[in-house]
C-alpha positions as CSV (number, residue, x, y, z in Angstrom):
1,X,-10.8,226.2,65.6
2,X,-14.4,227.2,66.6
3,X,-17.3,224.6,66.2
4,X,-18.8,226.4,63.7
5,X,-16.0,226.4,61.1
6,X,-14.7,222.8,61.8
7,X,-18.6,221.6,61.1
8,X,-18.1,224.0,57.9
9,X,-15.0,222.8,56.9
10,X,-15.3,219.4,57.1
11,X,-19.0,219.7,55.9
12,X,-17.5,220.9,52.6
13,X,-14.4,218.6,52.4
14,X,-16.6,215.1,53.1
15,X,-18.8,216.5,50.6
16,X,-16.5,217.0,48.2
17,X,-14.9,213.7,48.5
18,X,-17.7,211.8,48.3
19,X,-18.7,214.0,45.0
20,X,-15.2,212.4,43.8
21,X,-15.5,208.8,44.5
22,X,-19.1,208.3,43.8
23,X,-18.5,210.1,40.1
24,X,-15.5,207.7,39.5
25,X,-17.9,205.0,40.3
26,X,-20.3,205.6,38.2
27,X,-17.7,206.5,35.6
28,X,-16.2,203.2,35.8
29,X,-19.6,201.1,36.0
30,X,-20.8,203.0,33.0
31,X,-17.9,203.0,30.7
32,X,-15.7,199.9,29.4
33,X,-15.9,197.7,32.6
34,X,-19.5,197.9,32.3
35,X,-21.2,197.0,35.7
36,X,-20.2,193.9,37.0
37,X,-16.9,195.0,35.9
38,X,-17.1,198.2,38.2
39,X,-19.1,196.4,41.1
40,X,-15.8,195.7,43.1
41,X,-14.7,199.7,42.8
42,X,-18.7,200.3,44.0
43,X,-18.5,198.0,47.1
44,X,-14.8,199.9,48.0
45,X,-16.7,203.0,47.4
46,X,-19.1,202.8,49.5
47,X,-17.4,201.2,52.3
48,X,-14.8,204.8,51.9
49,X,-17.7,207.1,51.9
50,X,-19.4,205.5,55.4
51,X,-15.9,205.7,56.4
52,X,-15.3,209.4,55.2
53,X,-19.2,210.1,57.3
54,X,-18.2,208.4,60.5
55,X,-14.9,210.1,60.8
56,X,-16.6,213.6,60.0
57,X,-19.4,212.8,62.6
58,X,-16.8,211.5,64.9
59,X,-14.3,214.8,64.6
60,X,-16.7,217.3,63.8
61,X,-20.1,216.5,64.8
62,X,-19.9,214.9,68.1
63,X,-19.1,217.1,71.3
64,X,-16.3,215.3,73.2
């Protein structure tokens, strides 16, 4: 695949997931479980999203 559409790709893709996770976050802290109820699900999160960044920099971003 050509630079271009692997930085595309996985723009849109990382995007996307983190779209997903940080709504169901939200969704869980502001419904029933209330927000100390939802904080563990926030710290997971968050820690998936950096992860989801790094590996997108890491396969897509930086020139090997």
């Amino acid at each position: 695949m050509s630079y271009l559409v692997k930085l595309f790709v996985g723009a849109v893709g990382t995007g996307l997931l983190i779209t997903f996770v940080g709504g169901l976050s939200k969704s869980i802290s502001s419904g029933f479980a209330g927000f100390w109820g939802g904080l563990p699900f926030m710290v997971i999160a968050i820690l998936v999203c950096g992860m989801a960044l790094y590996d997108f920099w890491d396969e897509c971003v930086r020139k090997k």
